[in-house]
BAKOLBA-509295 format. One record per residue: residue number from 0; z, x, y of N, C-alpha, C, O, CB in turn. Coordinates in nm, 2 decimals, m for minus. Glycine has a CB too. Example, Ala and Ser with C-alpha at 12.3 -4.5 7.8 and 13.67 -1.06 7.14 Angstrom:
<pts>
<pt n="0" n_z="0.78" n_x="1.32" n_y="m0.57" ca_z="0.78" ca_x="1.23" ca_y="m0.45" c_z="0.78" c_x="1.32" c_y="m0.33" o_z="0.85" o_x="1.42" o_y="m0.33" cb_z="0.90" cb_x="1.13" cb_y="m0.45"/>
<pt n="1" n_z="0.71" n_x="1.28" n_y="m0.22" ca_z="0.71" ca_x="1.37" ca_y="m0.11" c_z="0.79" c_x="1.29" c_y="0.00" o_z="0.80" o_x="1.34" o_y="0.11" cb_z="0.57" cb_x="1.41" cb_y="m0.06"/>
</pts>
This chain:
<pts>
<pt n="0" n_z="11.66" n_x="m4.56" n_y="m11.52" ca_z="11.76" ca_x="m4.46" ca_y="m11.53" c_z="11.75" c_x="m4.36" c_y="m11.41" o_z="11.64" o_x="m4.32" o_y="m11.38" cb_z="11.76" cb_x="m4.38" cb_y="m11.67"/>
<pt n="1" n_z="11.84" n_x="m4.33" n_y="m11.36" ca_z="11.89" ca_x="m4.28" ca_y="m11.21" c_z="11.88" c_x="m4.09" c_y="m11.28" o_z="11.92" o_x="m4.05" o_y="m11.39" cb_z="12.10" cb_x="m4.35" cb_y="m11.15"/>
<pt n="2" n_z="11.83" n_x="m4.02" n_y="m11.19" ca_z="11.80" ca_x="m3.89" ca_y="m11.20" c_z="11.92" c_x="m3.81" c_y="m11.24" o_z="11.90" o_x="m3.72" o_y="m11.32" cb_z="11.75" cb_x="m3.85" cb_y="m11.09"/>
<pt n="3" n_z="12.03" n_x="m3.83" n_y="m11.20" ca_z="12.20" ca_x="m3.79" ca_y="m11.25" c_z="12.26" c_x="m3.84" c_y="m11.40" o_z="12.35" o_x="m3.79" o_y="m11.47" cb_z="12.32" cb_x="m3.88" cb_y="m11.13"/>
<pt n="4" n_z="12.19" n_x="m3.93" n_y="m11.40" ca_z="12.25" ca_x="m3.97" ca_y="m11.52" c_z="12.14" c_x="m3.92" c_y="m11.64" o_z="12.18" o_x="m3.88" o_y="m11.75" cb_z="12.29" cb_x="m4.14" cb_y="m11.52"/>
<pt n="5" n_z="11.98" n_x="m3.91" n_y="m11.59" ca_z="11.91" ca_x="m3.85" ca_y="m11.73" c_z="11.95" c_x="m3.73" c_y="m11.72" o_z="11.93" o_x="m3.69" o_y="m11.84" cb_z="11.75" cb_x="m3.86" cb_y="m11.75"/>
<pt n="6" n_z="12.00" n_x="m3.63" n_y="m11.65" ca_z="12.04" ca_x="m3.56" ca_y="m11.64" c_z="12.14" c_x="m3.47" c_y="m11.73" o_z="12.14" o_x="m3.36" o_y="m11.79" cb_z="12.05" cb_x="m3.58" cb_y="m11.57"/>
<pt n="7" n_z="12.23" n_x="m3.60" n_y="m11.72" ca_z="12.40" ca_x="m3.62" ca_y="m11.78" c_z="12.35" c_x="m3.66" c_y="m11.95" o_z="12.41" o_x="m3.61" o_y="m12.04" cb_z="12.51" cb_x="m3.80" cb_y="m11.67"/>
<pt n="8" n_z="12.27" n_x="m3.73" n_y="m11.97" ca_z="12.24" ca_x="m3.74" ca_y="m12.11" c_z="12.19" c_x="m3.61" c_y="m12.17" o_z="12.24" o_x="m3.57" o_y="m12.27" cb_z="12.15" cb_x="m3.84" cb_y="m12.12"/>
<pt n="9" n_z="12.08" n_x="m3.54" n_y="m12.09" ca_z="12.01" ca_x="m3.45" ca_y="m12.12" c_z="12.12" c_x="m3.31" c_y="m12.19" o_z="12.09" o_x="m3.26" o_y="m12.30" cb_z="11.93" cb_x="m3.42" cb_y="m11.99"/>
<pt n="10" n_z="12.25" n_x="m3.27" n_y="m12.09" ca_z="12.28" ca_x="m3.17" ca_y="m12.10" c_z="12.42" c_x="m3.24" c_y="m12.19" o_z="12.52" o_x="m3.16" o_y="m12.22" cb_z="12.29" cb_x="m3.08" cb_y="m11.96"/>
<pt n="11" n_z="12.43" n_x="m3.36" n_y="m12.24" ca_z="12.50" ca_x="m3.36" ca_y="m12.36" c_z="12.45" c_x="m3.33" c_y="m12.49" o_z="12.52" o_x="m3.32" o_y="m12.58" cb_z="12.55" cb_x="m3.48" cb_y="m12.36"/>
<pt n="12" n_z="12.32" n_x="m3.33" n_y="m12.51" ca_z="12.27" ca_x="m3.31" ca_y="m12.62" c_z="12.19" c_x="m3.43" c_y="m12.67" o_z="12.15" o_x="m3.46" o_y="m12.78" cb_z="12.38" cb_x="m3.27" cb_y="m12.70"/>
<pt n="13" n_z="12.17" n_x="m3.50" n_y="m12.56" ca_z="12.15" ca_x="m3.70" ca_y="m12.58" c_z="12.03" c_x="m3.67" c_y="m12.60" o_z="12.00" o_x="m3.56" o_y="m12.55" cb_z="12.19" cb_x="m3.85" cb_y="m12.45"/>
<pt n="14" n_z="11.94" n_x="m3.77" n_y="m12.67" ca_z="11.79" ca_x="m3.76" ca_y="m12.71" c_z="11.76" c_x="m3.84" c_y="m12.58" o_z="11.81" o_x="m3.95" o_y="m12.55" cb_z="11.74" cb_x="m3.85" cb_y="m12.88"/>
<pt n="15" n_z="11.68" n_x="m3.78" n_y="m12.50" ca_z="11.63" ca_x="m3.85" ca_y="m12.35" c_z="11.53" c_x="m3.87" c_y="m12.40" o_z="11.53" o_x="m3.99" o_y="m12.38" cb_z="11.61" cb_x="m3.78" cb_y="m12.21"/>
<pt n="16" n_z="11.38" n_x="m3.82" n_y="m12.48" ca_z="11.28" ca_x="m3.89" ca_y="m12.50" c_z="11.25" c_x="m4.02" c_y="m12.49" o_z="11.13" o_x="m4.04" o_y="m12.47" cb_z="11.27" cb_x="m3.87" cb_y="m12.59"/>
<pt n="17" n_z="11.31" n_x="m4.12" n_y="m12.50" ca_z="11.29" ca_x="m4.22" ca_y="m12.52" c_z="11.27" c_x="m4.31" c_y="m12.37" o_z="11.24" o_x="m4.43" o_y="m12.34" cb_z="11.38" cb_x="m4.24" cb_y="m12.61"/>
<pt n="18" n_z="11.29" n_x="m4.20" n_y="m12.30" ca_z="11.27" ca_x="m4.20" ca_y="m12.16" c_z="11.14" c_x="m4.20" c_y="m12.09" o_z="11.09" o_x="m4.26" o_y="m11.99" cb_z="11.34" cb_x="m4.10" cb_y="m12.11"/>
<pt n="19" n_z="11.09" n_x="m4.12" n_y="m12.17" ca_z="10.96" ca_x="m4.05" ca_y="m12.13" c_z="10.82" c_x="m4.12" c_y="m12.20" o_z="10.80" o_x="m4.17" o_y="m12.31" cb_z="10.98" cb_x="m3.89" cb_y="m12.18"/>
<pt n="20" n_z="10.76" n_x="m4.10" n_y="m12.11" ca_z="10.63" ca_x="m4.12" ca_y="m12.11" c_z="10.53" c_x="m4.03" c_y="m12.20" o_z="10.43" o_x="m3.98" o_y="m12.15" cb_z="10.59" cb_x="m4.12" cb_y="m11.98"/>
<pt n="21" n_z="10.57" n_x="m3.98" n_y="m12.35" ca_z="10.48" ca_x="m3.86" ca_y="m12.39" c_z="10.35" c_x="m3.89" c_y="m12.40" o_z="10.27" o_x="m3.80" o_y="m12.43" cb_z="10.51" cb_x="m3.80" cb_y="m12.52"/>
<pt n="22" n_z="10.32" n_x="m4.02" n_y="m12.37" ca_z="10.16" ca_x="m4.01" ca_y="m12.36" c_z="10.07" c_x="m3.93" c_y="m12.27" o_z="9.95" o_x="m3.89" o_y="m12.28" cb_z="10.12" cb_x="m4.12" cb_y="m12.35"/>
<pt n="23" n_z="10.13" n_x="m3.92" n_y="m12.21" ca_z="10.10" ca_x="m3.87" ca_y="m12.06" c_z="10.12" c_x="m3.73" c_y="m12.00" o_z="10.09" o_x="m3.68" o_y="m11.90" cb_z="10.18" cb_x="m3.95" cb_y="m11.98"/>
<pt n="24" n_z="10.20" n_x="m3.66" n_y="m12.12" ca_z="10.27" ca_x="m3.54" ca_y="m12.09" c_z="10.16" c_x="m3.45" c_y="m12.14" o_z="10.08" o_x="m3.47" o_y="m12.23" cb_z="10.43" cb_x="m3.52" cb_y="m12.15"/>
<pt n="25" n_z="10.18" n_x="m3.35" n_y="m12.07" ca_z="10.11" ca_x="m3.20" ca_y="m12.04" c_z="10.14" c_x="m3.09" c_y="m12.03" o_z="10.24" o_x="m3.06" o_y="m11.96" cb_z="10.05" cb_x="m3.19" cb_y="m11.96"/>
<pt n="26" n_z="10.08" n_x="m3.02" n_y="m12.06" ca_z="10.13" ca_x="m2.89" ca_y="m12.08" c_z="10.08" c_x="m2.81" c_y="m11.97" o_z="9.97" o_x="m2.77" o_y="m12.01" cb_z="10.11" cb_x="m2.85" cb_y="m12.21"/>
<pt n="27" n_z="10.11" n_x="m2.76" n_y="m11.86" ca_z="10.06" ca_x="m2.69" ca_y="m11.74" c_z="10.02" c_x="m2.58" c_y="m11.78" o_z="10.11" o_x="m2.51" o_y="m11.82" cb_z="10.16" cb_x="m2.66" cb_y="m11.63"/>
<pt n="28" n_z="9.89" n_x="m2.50" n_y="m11.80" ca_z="9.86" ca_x="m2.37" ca_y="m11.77" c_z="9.88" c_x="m2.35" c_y="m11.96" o_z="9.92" o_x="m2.25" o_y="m12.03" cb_z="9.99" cb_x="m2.27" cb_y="m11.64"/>
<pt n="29" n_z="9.85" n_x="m2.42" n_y="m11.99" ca_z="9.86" ca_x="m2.36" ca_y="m12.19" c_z="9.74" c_x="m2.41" c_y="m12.25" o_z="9.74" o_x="m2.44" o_y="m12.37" cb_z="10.02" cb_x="m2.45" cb_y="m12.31"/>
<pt n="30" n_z="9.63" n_x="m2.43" n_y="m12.18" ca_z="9.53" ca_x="m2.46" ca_y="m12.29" c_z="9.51" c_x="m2.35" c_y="m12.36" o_z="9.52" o_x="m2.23" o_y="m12.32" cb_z="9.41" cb_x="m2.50" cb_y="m12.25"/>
<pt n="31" n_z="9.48" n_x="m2.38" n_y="m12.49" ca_z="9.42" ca_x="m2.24" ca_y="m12.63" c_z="9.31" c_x="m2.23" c_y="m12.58" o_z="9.23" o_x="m2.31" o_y="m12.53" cb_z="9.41" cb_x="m2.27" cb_y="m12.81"/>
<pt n="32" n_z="9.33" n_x="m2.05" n_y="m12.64" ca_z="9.19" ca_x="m1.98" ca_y="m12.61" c_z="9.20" c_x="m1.91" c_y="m12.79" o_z="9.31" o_x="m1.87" o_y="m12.83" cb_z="9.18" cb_x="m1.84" cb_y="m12.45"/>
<pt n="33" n_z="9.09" n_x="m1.91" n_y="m12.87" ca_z="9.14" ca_x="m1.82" ca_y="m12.99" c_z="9.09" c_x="m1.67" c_y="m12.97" o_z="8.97" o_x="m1.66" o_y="m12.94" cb_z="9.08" cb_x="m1.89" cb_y="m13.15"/>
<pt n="34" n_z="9.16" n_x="m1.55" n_y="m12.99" ca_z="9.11" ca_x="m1.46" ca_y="m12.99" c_z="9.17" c_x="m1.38" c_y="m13.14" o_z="9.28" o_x="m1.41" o_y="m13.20" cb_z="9.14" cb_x="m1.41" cb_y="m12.86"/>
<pt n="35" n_z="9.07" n_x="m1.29" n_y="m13.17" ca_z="9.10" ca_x="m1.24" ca_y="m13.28" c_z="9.15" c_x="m1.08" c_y="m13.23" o_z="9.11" o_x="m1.02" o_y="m13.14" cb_z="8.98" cb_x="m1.25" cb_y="m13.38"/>
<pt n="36" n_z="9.25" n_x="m1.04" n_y="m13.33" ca_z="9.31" ca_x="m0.92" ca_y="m13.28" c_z="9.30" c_x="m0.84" c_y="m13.43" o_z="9.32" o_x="m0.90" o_y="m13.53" cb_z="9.47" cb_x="m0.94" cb_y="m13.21"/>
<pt n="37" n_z="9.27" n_x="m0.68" n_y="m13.44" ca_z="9.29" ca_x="m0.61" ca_y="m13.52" c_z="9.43" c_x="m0.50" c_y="m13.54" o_z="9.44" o_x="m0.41" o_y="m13.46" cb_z="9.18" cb_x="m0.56" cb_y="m13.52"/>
<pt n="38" n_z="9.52" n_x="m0.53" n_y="m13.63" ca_z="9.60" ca_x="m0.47" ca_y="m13.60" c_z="9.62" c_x="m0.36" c_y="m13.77" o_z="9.59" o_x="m0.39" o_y="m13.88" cb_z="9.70" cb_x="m0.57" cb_y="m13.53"/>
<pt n="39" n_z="9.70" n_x="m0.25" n_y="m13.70" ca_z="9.68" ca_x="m0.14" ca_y="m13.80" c_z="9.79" c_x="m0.21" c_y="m13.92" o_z="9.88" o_x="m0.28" o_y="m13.87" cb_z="9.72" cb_x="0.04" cb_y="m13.73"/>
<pt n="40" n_z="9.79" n_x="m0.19" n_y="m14.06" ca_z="9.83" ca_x="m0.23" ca_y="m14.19" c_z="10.01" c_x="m0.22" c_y="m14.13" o_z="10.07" o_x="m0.33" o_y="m14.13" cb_z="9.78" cb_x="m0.11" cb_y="m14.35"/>
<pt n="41" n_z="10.07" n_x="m0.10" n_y="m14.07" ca_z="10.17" ca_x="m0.05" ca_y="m14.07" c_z="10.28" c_x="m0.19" c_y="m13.97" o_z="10.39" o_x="m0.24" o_y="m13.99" cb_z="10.13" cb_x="0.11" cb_y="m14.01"/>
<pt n="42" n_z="10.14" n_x="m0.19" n_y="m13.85" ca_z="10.21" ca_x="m0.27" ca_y="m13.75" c_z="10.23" c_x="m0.43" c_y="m13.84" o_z="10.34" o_x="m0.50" o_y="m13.81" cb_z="10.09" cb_x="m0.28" cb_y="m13.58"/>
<pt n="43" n_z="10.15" n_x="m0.48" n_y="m13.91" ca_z="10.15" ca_x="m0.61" ca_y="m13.97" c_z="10.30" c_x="m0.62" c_y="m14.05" o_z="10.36" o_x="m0.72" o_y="m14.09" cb_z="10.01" cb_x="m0.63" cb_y="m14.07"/>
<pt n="44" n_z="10.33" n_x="m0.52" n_y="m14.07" ca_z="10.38" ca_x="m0.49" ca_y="m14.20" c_z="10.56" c_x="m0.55" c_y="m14.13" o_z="10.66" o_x="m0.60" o_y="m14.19" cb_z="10.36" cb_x="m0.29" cb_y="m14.28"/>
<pt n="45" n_z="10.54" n_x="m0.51" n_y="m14.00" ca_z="10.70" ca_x="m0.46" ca_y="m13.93" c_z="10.65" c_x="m0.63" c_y="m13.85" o_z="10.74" o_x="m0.73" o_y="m13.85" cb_z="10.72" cb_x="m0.25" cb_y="m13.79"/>
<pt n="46" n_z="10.54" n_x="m0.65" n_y="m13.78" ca_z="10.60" ca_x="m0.78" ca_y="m13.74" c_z="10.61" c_x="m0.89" c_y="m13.80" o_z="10.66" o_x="m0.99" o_y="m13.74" cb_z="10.55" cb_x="m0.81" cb_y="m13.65"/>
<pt n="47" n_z="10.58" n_x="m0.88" n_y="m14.05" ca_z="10.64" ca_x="m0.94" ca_y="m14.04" c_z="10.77" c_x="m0.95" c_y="m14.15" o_z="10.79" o_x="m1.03" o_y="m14.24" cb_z="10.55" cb_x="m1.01" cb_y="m14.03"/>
<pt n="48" n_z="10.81" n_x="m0.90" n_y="m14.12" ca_z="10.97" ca_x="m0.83" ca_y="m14.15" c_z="11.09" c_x="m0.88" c_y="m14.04" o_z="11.21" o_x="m0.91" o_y="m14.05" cb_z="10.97" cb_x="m0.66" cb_y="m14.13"/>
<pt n="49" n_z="10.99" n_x="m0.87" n_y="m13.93" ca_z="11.07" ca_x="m0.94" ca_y="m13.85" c_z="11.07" c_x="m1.07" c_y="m13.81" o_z="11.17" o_x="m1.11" o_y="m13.76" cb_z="11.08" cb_x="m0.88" cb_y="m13.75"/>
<pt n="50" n_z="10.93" n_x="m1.19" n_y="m13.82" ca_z="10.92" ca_x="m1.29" ca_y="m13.83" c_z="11.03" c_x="m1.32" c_y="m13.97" o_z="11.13" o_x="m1.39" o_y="m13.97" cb_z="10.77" cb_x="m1.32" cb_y="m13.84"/>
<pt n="51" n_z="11.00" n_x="m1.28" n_y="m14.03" ca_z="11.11" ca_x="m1.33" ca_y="m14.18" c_z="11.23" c_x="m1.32" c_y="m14.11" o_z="11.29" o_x="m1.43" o_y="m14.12" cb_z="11.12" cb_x="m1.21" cb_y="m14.34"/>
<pt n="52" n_z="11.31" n_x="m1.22" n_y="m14.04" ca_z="11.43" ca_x="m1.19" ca_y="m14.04" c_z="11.47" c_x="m1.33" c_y="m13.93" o_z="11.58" o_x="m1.39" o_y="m13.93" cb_z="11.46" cb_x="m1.02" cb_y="m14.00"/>
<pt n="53" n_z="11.37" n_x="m1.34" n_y="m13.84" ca_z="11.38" ca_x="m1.43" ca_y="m13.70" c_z="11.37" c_x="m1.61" c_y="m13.79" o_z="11.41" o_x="m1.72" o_y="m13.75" cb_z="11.20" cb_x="m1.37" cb_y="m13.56"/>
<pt n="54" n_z="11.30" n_x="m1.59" n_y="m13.89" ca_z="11.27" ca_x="m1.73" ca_y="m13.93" c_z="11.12" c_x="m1.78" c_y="m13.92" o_z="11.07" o_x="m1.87" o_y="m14.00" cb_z="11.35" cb_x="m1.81" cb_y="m13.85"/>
<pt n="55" n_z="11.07" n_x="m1.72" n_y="m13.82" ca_z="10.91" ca_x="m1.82" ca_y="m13.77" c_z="10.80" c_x="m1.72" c_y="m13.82" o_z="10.80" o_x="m1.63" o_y="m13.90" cb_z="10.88" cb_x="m1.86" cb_y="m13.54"/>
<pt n="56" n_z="10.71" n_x="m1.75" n_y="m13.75" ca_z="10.59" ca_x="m1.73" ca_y="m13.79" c_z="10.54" c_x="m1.61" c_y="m13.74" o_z="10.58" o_x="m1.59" o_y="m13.62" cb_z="10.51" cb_x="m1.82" cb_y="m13.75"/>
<pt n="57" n_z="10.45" n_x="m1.50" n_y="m13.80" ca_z="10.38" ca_x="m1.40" ca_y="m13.73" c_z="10.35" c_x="m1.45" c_y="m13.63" o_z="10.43" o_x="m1.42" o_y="m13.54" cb_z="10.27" cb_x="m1.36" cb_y="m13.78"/>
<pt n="58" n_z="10.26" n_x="m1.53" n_y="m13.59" ca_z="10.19" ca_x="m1.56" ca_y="m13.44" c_z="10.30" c_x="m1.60" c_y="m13.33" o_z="10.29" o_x="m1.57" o_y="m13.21" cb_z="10.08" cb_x="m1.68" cb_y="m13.46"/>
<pt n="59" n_z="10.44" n_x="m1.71" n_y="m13.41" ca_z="10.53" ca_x="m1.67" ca_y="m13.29" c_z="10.56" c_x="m1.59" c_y="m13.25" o_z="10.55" o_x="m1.57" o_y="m13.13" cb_z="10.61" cb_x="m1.68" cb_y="m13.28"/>
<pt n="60" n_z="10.61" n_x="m1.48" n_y="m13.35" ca_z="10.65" ca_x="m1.31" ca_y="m13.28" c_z="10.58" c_x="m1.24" c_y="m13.20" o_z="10.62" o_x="m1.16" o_y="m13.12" cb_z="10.66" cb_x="m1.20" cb_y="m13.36"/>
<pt n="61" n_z="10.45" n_x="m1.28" n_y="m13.24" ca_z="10.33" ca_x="m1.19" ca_y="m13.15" c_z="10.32" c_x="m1.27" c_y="m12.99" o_z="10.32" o_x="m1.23" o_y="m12.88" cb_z="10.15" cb_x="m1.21" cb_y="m13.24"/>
<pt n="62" n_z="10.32" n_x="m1.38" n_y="m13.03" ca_z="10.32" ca_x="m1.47" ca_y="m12.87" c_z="10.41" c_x="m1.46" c_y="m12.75" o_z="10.38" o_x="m1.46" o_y="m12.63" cb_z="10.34" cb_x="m1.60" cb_y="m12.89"/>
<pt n="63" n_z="10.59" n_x="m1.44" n_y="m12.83" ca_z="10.74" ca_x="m1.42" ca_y="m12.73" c_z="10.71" c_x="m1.27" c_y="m12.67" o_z="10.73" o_x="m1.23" o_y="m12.55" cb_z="10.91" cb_x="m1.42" cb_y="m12.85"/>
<pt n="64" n_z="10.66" n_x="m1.18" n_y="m12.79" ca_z="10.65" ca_x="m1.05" ca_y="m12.75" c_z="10.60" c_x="m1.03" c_y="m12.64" o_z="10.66" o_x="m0.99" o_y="m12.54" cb_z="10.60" cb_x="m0.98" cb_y="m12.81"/>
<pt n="65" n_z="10.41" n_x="m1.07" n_y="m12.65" ca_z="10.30" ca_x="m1.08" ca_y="m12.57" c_z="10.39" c_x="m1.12" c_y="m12.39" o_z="10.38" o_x="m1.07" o_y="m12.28" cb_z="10.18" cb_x="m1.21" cb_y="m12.66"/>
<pt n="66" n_z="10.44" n_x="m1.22" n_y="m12.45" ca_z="10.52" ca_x="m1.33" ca_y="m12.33" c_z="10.62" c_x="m1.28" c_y="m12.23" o_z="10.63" o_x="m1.29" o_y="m12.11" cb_z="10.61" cb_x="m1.44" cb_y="m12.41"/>
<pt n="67" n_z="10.68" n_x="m1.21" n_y="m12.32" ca_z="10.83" ca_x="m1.10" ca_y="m12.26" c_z="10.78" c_x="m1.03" c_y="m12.20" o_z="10.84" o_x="m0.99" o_y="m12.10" cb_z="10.93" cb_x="m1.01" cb_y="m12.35"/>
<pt n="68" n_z="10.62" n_x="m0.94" n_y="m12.25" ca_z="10.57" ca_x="m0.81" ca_y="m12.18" c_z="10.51" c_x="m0.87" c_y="m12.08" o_z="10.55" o_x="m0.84" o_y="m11.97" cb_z="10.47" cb_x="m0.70" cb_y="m12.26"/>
<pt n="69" n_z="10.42" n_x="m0.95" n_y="m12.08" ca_z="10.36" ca_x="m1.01" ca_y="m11.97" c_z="10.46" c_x="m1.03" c_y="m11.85" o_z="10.44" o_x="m0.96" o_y="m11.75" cb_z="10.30" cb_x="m1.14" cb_y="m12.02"/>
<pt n="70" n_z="10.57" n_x="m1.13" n_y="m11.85" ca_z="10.65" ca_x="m1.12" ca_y="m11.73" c_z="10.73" c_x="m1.05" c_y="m11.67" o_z="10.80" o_x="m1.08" o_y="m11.57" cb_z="10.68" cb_x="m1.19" cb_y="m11.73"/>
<pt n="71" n_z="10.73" n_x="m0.93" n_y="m11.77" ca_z="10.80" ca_x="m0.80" ca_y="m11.71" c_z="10.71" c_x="m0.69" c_y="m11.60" o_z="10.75" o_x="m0.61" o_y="m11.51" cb_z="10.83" cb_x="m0.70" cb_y="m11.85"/>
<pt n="72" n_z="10.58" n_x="m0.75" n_y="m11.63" ca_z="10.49" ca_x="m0.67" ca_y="m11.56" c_z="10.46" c_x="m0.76" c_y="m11.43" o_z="10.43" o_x="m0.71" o_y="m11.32" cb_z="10.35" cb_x="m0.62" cb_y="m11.65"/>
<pt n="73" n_z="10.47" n_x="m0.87" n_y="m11.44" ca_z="10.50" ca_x="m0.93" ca_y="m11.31" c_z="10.59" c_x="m0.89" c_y="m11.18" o_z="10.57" o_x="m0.84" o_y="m11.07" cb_z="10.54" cb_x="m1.05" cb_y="m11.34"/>
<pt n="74" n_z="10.73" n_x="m0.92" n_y="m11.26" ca_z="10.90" ca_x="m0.87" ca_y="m11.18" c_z="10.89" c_x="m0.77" c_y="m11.18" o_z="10.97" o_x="m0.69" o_y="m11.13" cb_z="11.05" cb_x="m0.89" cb_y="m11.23"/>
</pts>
């Protein structure tokens, strides 16, 4: 399959996977590190009120956040 056309599948919504090699695939720059964080009763309470409202998980919320702030301080 020609680079235009996985392309053309891709941005229809077409399952391209089947394209791909996931054995092989990697994740650049994401190995886990576990760290433990203490956070005050108040703060737990609100991020997860807002995991509920968002749908996912405490640790997603904490991660997009972490994520958003991090590359703000880059730009």
């Amino acid at each position: 399959m020609k680079t235009k056309e996985f392309d053309k599948a891709f941005d229809q919504g077409k399952d391209v996977t089947v394209y791909l090699d996931l054995g092989k695939a990697s994740r650049v720059k994401q190995q886990h590190k576990r760290v433990n964080v203490d956070f005050p009763v108040w703060m737990i309470d609100s991020l997860d009120k807002e995991a509920t409202r968002l749908g996912v998980s405490r640790q997603s919320v904490i991660k997009v956040w972490l994520a958003e702030r991090l590359q703000q301080q880059k730009g």
